[in-house]
PASEBA-1860 file (N, C-alpha, C; in nm, 3 decimals):
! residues 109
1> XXXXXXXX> 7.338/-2.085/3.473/7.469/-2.123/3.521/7.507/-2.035/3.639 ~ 7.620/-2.054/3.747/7.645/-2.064/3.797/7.772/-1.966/3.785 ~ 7.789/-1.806/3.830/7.955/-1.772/3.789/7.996/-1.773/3.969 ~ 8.108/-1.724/3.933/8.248/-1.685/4.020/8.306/-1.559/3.944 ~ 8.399/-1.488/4.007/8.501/-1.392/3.966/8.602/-1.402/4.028 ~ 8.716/-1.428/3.944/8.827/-1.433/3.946/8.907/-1.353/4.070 ~ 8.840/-1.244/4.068/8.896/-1.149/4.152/8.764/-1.019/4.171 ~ 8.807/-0.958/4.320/8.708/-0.833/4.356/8.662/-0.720/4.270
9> XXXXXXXX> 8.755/-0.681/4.198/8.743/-0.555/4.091/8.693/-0.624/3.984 ~ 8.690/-0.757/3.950/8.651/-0.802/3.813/8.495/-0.834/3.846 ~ 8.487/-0.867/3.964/8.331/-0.891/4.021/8.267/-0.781/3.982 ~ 8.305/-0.677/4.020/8.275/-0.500/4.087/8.234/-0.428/3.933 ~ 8.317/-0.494/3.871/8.308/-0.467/3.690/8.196/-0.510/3.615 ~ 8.157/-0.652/3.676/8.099/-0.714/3.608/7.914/-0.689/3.671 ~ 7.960/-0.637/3.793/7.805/-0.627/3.857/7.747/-0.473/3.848 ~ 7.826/-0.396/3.818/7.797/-0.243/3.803/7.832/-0.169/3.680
17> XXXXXXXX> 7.776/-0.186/3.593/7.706/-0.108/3.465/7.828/0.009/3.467 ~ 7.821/0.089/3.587/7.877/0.221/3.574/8.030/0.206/3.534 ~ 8.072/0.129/3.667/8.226/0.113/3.646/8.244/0.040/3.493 ~ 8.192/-0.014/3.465/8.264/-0.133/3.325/8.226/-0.020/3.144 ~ 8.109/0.082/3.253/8.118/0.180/3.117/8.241/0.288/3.129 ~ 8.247/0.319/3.250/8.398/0.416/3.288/8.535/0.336/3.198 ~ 8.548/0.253/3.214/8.665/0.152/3.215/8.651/0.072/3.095 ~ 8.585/0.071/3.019/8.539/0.071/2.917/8.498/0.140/2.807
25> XXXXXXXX> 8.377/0.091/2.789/8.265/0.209/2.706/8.123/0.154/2.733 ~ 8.054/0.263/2.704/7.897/0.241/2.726/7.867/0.105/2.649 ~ 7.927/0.111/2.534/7.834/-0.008/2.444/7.909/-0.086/2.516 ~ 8.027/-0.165/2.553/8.113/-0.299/2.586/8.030/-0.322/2.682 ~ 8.039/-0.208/2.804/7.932/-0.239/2.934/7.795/-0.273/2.870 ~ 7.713/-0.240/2.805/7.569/-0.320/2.780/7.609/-0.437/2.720 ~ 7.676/-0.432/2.623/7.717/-0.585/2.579/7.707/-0.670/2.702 ~ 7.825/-0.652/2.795/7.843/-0.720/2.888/7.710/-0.777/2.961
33> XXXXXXXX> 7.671/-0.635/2.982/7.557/-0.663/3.094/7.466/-0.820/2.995 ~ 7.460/-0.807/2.900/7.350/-0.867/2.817/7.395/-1.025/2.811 ~ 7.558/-1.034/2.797/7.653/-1.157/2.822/7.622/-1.232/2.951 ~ 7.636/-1.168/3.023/7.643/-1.170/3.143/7.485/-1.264/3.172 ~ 7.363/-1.196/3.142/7.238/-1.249/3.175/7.219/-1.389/3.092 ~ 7.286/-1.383/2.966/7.280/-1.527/2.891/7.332/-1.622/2.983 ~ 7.415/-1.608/3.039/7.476/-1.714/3.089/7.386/-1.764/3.217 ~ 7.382/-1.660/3.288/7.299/-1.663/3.403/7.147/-1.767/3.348
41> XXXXXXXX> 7.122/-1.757/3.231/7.032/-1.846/3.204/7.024/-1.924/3.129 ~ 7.177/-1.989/3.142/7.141/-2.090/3.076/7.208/-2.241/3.135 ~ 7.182/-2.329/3.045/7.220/-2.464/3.125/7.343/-2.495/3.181 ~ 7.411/-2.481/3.017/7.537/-2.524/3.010/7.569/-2.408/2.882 ~ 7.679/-2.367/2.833/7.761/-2.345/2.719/7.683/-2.354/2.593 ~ 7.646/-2.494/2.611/7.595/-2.518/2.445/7.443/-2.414/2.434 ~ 7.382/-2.396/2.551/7.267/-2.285/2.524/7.323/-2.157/2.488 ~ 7.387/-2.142/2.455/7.472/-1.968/2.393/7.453/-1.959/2.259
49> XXXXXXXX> 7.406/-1.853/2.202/7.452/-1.854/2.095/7.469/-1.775/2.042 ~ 7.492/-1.643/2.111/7.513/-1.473/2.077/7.662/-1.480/2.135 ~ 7.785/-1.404/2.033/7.890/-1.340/2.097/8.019/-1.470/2.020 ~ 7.968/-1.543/1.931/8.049/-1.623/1.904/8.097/-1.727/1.987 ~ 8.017/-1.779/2.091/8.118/-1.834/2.167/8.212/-1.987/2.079 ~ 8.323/-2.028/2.222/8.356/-2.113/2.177/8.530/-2.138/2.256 ~ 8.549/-2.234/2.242/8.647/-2.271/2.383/8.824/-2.237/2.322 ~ 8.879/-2.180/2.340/9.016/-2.192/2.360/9.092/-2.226/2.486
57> XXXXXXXX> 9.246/-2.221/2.441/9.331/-2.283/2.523/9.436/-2.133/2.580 ~ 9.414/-2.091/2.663/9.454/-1.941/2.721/9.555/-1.993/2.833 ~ 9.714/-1.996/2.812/9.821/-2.017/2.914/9.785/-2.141/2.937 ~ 9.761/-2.255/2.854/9.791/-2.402/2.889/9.642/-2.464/2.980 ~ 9.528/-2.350/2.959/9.408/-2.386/2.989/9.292/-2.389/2.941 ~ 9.232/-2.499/2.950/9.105/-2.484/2.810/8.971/-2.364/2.883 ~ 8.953/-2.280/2.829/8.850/-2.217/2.856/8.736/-2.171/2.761 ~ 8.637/-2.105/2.800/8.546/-2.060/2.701/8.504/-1.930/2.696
65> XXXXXXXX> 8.501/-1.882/2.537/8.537/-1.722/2.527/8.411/-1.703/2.454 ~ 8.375/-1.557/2.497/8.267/-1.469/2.417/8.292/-1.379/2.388 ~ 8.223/-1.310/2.262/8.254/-1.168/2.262/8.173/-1.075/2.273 ~ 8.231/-0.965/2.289/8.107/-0.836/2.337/8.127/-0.747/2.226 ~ 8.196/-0.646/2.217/8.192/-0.597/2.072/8.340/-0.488/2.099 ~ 8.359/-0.383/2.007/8.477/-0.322/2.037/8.621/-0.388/2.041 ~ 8.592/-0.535/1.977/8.681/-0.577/2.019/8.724/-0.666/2.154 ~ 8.646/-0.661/2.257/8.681/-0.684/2.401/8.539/-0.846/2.354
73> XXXXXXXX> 8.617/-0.934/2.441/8.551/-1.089/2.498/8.590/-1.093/2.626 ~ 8.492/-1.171/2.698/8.498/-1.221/2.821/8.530/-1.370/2.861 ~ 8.646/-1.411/2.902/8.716/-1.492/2.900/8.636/-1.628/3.037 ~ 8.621/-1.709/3.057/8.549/-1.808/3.164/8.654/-1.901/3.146 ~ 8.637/-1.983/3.269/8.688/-2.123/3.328/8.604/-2.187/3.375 ~ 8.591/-2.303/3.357/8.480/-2.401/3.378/8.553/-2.444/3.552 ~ 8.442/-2.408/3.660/8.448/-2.369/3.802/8.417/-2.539/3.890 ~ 8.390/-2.591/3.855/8.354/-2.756/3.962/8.449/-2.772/4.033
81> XXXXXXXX> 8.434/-2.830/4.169/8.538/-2.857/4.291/8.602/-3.016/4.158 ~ 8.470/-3.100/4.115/8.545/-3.187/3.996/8.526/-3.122/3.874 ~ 8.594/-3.079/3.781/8.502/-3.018/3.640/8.463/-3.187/3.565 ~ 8.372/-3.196/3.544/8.290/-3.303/3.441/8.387/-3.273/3.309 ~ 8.367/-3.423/3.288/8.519/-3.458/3.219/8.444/-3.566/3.111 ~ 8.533/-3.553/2.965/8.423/-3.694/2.871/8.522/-3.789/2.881 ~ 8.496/-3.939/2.840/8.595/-4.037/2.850/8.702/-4.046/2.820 ~ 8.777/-3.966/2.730/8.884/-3.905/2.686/8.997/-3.837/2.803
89> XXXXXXXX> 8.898/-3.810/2.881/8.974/-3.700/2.968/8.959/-3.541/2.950 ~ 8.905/-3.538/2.854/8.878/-3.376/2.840/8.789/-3.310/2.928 ~ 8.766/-3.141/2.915/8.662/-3.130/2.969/8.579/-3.161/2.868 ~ 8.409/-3.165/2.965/8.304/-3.209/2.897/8.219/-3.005/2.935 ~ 8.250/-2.976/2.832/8.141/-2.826/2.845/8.003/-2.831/2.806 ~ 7.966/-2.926/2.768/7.876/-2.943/2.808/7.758/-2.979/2.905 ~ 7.901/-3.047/3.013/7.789/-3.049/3.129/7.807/-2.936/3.234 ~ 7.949/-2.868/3.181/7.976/-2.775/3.282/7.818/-2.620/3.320
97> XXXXXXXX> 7.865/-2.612/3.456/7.669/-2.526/3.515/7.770/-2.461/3.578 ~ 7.896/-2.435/3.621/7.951/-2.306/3.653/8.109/-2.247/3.601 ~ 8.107/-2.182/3.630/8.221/-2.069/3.539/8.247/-1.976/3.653 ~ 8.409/-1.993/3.625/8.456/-1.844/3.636/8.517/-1.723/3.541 ~ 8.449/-1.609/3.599/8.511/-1.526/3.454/8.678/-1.469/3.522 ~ 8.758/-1.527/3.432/8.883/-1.465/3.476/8.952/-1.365/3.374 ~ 8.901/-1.277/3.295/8.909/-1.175/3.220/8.832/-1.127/3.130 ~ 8.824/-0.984/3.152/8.727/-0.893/3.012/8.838/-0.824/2.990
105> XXXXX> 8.873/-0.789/2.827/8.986/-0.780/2.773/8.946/-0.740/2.615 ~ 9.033/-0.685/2.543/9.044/-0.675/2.421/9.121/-0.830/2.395 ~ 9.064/-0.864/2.250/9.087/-1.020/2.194/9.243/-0.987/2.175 ~ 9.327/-0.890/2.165/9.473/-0.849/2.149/9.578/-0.841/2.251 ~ 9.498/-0.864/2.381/9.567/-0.771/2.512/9.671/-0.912/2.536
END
């Protein structure tokens, strides 16, 4: 798949080990790092299957959440100029191939 970041520092977080263990902790940052590569290889969503995933509705938007450990998940938005949609009208996450991550967070924050 396909990411984006929400924003520069969340990029910066997500691509450097160091900062996300500073700002973090060592284990959340390997978690991450390890999150991070699943996705990178995989199709869609439904190839996941470490971290619990699974889609909520975060401020009136459906997204899809994982977790890393400590408490802290990494929050995505399904990224298409159209997002693939099932006949219903929903999204279809399963066909979705890119994401944006728009928060790493404690599941409380």
């Amino acid at each position: 798949m396909e990411l984006a970041f929400d924003s520069r520092p969340l990029r910066s977080f997500c691509e450097d080990q160091s900062i996300a263990a500073k700002e973090l902790s060592p284990a959340v940052a390997e978690t991450l790092k390890h999150r991070l590569a699943d996705l990178h290889a995989a199709r869609s969503v439904n190839d996941l299957l470490v971290g619990r995933p699974r889609v909520s509705v975060v401020a009136g938007v459906e997204c899809f959440m994982i977790d890393l450990c400590e408490g802290y998940l990494i929050v995505l938005q399904a990224n298409h100029p159209r997002n693939p949609t099932t006949e219903d009208g929903g999204l279809n996450w399963a066909m979705v191939s890119r994401l944006k991550v728009i928060r790493i967070g404690r599941d409380d924050d």
